[in-house]
N, C-alpha and C positions, 0 to 999 in steps of 0.2 A: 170939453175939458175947461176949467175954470183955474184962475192961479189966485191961492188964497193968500197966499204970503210966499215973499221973496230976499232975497239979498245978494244982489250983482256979484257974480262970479265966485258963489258960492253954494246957494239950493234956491229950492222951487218947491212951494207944495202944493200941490194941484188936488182938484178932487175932478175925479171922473167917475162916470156910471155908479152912484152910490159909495167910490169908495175913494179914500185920501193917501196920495202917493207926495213922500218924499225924496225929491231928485238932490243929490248934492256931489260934489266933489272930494274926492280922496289925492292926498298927493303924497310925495313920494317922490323913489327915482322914477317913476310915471306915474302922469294924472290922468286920473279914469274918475268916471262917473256910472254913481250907483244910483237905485231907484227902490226904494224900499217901500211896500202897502203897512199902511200904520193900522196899528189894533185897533178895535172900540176907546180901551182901556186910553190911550196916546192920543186918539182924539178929541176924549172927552174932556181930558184934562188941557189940552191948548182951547177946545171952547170955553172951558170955565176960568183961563186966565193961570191957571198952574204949572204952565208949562207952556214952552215955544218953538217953534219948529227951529230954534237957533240949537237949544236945552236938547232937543232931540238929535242934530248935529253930531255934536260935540259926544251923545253920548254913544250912538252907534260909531265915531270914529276913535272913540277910544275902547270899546268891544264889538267888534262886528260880529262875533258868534251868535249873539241871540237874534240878529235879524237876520242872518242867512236863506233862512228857510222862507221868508217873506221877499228877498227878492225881486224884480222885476228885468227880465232881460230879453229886450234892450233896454236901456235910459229911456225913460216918457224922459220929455221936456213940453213945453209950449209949443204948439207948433207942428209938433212933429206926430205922423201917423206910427201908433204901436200898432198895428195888427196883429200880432202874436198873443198877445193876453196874455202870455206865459208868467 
């Protein structure tokens, strides 16, 4: 697992086994954290500089229906063993 870009205490994008996971925080009357696998499409475009894992933030906390189904549970963070793949 590798942490490509960061922002303290608030996401993590890692790339693991081929593929690039966004961890970040949701808050609320509870903070939980999500882990979302990003597209081709979402990758390509923070490689190419047109988008940022901050841009991606922001846009899955203000719709989370389209990333639902890309979930990741548990939370990857740094560090920590997913064994689940789920």
């Amino acid at each position: 697992m590798r942490v490509l870009d960061r922002k303290r205490y608030s996401y993590v994008l890692l790339a693991r086994d081929g593929e690039w996971i966004l961890t970040f925080l949701l808050g609320g009357p509870v903070a939980r954290d999500v882990s979302v696998r990003l597209t081709p499409t979402e990758v390509t475009a923070i490689e190419a500089g047109d988008s940022s894992a901050a841009d991606l933030v922001e846009k899955f906390r203000a719709d989370s229906s389209p990333s639902e189904d890309r979930r990741i549970t548990p939370a990857v963070w740094p560090g920590t063993d997913d064994a689940s793949g789920a």
